[in-house]
N, C-alpha and C positions, 0 to 999 in steps of 0.2 A: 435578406434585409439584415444590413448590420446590429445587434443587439443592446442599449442602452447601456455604460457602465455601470449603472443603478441596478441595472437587470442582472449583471453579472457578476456586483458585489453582492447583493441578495443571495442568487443562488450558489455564489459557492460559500457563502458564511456557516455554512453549515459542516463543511469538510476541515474547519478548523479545532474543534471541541473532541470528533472522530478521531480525528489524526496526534493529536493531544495527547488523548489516551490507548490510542493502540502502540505509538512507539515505547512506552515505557515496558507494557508488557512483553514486548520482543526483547529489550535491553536491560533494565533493571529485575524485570520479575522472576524470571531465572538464576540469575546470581544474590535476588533476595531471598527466596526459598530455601533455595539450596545453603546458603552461608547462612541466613539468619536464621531460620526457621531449621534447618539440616534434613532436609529434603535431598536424597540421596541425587545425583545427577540424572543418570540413568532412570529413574521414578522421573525427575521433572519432564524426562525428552519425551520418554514413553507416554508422560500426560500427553503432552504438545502434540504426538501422533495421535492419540485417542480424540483428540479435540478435534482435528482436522479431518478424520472419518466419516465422522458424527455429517461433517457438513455434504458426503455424498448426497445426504437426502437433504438437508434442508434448502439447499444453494440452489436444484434446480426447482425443488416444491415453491421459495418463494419469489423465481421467476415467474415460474408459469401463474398464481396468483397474483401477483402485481400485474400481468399483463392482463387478467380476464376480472380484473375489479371494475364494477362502475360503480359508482356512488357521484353526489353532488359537489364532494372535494376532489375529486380526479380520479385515477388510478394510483395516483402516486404519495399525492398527501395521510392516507388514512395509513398506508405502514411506514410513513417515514414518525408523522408524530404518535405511534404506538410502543415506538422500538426507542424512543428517546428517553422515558424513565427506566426502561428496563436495563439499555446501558448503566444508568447513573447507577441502578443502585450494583449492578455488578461488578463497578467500576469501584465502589466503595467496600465493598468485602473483599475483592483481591488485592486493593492496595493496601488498605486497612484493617487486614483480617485482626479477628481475637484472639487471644492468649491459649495458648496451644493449640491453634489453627497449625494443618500439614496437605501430608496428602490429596486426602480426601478433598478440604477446601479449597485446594487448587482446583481439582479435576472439575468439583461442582460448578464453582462459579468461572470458570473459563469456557465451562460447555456454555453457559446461558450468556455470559457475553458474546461467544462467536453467535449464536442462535439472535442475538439481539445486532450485532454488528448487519449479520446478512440480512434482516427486517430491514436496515436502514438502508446501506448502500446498495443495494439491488434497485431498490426504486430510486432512490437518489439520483445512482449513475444514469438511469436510463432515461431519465427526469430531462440530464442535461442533455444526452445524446439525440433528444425531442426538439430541444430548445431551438435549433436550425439547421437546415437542409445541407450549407453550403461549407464548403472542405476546407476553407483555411476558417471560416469562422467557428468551427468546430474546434478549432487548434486555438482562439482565444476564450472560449469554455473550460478548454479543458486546463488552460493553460493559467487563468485566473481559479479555477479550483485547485489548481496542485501550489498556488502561490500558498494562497488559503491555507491549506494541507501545511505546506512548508513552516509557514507562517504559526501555526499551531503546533508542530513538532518543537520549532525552535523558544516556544513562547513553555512548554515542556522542560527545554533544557535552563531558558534565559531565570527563571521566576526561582528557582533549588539555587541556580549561581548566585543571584545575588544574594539570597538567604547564607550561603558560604560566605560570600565576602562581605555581609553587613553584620551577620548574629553567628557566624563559624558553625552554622548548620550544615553537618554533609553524609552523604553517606546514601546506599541504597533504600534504607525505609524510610529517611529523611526525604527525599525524593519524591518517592512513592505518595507520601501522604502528603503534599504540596501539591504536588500535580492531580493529584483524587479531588482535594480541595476544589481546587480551581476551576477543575472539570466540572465538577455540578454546579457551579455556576453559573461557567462561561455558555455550556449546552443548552439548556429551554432557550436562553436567551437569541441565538443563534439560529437553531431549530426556528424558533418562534417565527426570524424576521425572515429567513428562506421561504416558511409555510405561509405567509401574510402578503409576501411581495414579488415572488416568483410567477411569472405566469402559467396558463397548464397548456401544455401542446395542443395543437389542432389536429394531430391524429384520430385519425379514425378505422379501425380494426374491420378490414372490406368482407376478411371469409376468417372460418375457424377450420384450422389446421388440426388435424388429431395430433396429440403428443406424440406418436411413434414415425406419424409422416412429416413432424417439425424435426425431431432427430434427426430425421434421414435426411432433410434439407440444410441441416446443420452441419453435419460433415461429409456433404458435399462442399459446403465451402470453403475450398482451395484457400484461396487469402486467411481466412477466417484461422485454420488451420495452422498454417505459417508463419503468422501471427501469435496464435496461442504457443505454440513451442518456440518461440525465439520468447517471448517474455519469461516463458514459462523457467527456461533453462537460465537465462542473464538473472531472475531473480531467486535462483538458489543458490547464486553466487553471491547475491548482496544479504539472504535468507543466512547466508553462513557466517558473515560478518556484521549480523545484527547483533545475536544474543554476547558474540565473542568481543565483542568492542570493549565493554568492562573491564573482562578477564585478563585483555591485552594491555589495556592503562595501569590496571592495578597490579597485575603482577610480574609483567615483561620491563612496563617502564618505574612502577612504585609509587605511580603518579594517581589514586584511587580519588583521592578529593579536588584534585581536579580536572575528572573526567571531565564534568558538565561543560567545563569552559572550551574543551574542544569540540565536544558535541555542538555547542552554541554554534563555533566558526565554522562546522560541518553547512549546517543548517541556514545560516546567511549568506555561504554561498552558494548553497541551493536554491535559494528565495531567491537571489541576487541574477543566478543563470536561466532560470526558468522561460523572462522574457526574450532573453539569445537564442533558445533553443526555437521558441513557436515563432523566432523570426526568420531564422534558418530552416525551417521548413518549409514557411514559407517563401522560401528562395532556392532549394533543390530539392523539395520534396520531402516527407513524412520520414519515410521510409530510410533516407540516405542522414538524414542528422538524427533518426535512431539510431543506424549504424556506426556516425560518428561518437554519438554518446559509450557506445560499448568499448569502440576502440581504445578512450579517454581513459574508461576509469577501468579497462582489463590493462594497459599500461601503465598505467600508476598503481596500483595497488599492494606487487609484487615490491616496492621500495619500501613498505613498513618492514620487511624480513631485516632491512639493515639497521634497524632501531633494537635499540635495549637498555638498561639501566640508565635513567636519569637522561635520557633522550624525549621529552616531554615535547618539547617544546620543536625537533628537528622535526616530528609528527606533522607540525603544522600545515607547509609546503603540500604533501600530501595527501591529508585530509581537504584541503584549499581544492586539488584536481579533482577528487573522487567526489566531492557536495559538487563543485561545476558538471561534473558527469553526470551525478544521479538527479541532477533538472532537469534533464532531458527522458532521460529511460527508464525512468519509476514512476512517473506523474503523467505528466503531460502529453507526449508523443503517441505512447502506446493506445493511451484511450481515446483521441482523437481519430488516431486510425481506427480502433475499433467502432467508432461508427459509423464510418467508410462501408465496412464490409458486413455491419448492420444493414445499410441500403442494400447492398446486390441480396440479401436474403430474403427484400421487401418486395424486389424484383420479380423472385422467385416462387415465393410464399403467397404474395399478396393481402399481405396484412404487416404491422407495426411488432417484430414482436421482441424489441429493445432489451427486457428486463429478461425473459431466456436467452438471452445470447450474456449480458452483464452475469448473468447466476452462473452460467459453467464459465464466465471468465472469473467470476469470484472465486470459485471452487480454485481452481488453476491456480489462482492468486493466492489461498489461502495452504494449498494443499504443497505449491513450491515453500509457500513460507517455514510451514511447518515441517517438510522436505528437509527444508536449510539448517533451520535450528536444530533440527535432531541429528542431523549430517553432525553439524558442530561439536554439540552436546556428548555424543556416543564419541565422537574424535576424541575429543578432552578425554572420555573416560580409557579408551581405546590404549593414550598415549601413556595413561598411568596418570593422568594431571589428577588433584585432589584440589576442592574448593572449601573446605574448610578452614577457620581461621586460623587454625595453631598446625596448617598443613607447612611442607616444608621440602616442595616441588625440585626436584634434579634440573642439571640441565637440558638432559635431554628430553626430561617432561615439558620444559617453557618452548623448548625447540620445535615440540609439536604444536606448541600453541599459536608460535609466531606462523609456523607453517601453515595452518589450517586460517589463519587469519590473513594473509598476507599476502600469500600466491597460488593458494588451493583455488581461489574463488575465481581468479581468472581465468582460468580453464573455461568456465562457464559464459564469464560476459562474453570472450573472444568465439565460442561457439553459438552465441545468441548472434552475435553481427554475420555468423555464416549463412546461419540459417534466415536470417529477414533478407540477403544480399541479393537476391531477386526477386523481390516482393512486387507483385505487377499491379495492385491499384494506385498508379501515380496519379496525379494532380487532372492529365489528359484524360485516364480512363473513368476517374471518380466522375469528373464533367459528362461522360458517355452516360453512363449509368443514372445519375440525375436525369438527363434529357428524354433516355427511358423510361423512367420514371412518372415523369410528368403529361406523356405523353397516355402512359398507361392507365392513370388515375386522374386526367382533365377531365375537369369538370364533375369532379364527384369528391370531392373535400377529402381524399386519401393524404397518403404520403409523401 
C-alpha cells in the first residue's frame, strides 16, 4: 500500500535536526578544535577513533534492545524520544564548549553524543524500514528521509551564510554556535511531530532467536554482506573529504569565509538529485543507479587537484557533480536496499529483527566515518601540514592536501561500484522473497 505524503513527511521530519548537527561535527569541529581551541591534530583524530570504538558495543546493544522492547509506545518510540535531549545538550557543549575547554571536552561530549546519535537512529532507521513491505516504496522512505537529511545539512550551511552576508559573521566557531542554536530548537519540534504522527508497524516478533544464532544468520547473509562493504568502502572516501573540505577552501583556495556558500550549492544539489536517483531505481534497479552514483562522483572528484589559489568559484562545476552523486549513494539507495535484505533474514530467522541489522549497519556507518576522518586527519599530519593560524604550509605540504582531498577518495568510491557490480536482489528477486514471505506467515499478522 502506497504510504500518505503526510505519512512520509511526519516520519522523516525527524532526520532533519540529526543531520543538522552531525555534519558540522565532521566539517567544522575538527578544524575548530584544532585551530581555535589548539587541539593538536593527531589528539583530534585519535579522539574521532576513540569515539568510534566505544560504539562496538553500543551499536549492536542498542539493536538488540530496540528490537526486544514492548511497551504501549511501540518499540521504537521510547528510544527515539529518550535520545532527543541527550543530543541537544551534547550538541550544546561541543559546539559551545567553555573557556578553556580541549581535549578532554572533546573526547567527553563526542562519546555521549555518538552514544545519544545511536539511541536515536537505530530505532529510527528500523522505524522506516517497518513502515512497508514493498521495494520501490521503500526507495520513496528512504528517499523522502535523505531529502529531509539533505534539507537539514544544507539548512546547517544556508542559516551561518546568511549571518556572513547580512551581519559579516563568519568563521568556524561562528558556525558552530548558530547551527547549536538552531538545533535545539528545530529538534523537540521535529522529534515531536514524527512521535505524534508516524504510525507503528504491524510486525510481529514470531520466535526469539539467541543472539549468537542471529549473528550467525547475519553473516550468512550474502547481499547483506555486499552490501555492507561497498558502502562501507565508498564512504571512507566521502569519510576523507568530510573533515578536509575546510582545510581545502581555506587554505588551497584562501577562500575560508566563504566556505558555507559552496557547502550551500554542495547541498541543494543534493536535495535537488535525491528525487532522480529513487526514480532511476526505480527504472534499472537499486543496485545499478547505486553503482551509477559512484561512478559520478569517483569521476569528478579527481578535477578539484586542478584548483588552487583564488579558484573559488572554478570549484563550483564540481562540487554541482559530487552533491548530484552523493543523492544517490549516501542517503537514499543504500538504505532502501538495506531493507531488502532485512526481508531475506526475516525468511530465515523468522522474526522482524530491523534494528540489529540497522546497529552493525550504524556501526559500519560510523566506524567508516571515523575510518575517513582519521585517514585525513593523520594524512595532514603525515604531509607535514600545520593547522594553526600563524602556520605557514610549503608547497608540498598544500600538495598533500589537495591530494588527500581530491583523488585519494576516489580510489574508494570506484571500488565500492566494484563491489555492489553483482549485487543479486534485483527488483525480480526482492518480488520472490516477499511472495515467500507471505506465504510463510499468512494468516498469522507476521512480516
Amino acid at each position: 500500500m502506497r504510504l500518505k505524503k503526510s505519512t512520509l513527511f511526519a516520519y522523516s521530519l525527524t532526520d532533519m535536526p540529526v543531520m543538522m548537527s552531525i555534519f558540522p561535527v565532521m566539517v567544522f569541529v575538527p578544524r575548530f578544535y584544532a585551530n581555535d581551541l589548539a587541539v593538536p591534530l593527531a589528539v583530534v583524530g585519535t579522539i574521532m577513533l576513540m569515539v568510534r570504538m566505544f560504539d562496538v558495543v553500543t551499536d549492536p546493544l542498542m539493536g538488540y534492545l530496540s528490537d526486544h522492547t514492548r511497551s504501549r509506545f511501540g518499540r521504537r518510540r521510547p528510544w527515539i524520544a529518550l535520545a532527543a535531549p541527550i543530543m541537544m545538550l551534547s550538541i550544546y557543549q561541543l559546539f559551545m564548549p567553555p573557556e578553556g575547554a580541549g581535549a578532554f571536552h572533546l573526547l567527553v561530549w563526542s562519546m555521549l553524543l555518538s552514544i545519544a546519535t545511536t539511541m536515536m537512529l537505530i530505532p529510527y532507521y528500523a522505524w522506516g524500514a517497518e513502515l512497508s513491505p514493498d521495494y520501490n516504496e521503500r526507495s520513496r522512505i528512504t528517499g523522502a528521509r535523505a531529502m529531509m537529511g539533505v534539507l537539514g545539512q544544507f539548512t546547517a550551511q544556508a542559516i551561518p551564510a546568511l549571518a556572513l552576508l547580512l551581519f559579516a559573521i563568519g568563521g568556524s566557531a561562528a558556525v558552530l554556535q548558530i547551527v547549536g542554536i538552531t538545533m535545539l530548537i528545530v529538534m523537540p519540534l521535529c522529534v515531536g511531530i514524527t512521535l505524534a504522527k508516524t504510525p507503528e508497524s504491524q510486525v510481529v516478533v514470531k520466535s526469539v532467536v539467541p543472539v549468537k544464532a542471529g549473528l550467525k544468520l547475519m553473516w550468512g547473509n550474502g547481499p547483506f554482506k555486499q552490501l555492507v562493504a561497498a558502502f562501507m568502502i565508498g564512504s571512507i572516501g566521502l569519510s576523507i573529504t568530510t573533515p578536509l573540505y575546510l582545510f581545502f577552501i581555506a587554505d588551497v583556495l584562501k577562500a575560508e569565509d566563504q566556505a558555507i556558500f559552496m557547502l550551500a550549492f554542495f547541498y541543494i544539489t543534493c536535495l535537488a538529485a535525491v528525487p532522480f536517483w529513487v526514480w532511476l531505481a526505480g527504472r534499472i534497479g537499486k543496485h545499478r543507479a547505486y553503482i551509477a552514483s559512484f561512478v559520478v562522483i569517483g569521476c569528478a572528484h579527481p578535477f578539484y587537484m586542478l584548483l588552487g589559489e583564488g579558484d573559488f568559484w572554478w570549484m563550483l562545476p564540481i562540487t554541482i557533480a559530487t552533491g548530484f552523486a552523493a543523492g544517490g549513494f549516501s542517503q537514499a539507495l543504500p538504505n532502501s536496499m538495506k531493507a531488502d535484505v532485512i526481508d531475506l533474514d526475516t525468511l530465515e530467522s523468522g522474526e522482524s529483527r530491523a534494528a540489529t541489522y540497522f546497529s552493525a549497519w550504524s556501526f559500519a556507518q560510523k566506524a567508516t566515518a571515523s575510518i575517513g576522518s582519521s585517514m585525513a586527519i593523520f594524512g595532514l599530519a603525515l604531509f607535514g601540514f600545520e593547522a594553526s593560524p600563524t602556520a605557514n604550509n610549503s608547497p608540498e605540504e598544500l600538495w598533500g592536501l589537495r591530494f588527500l582531498f581530491s583523488t585519494f577518495p576516489s580510489l574508494f568510491f570506484l571500488t565500492g561500484a566494484a563491489i555492489i557490480w553483482k549485487y543479486p536482489i534485483t527488483p525480480e528477486r526482492h518480488a520472490e522473497i516477499r511472495r515467500e514471505l507471505d506465504l510463510k506467515f499468512a494468516g498469522t499478522g507476521g512480516p
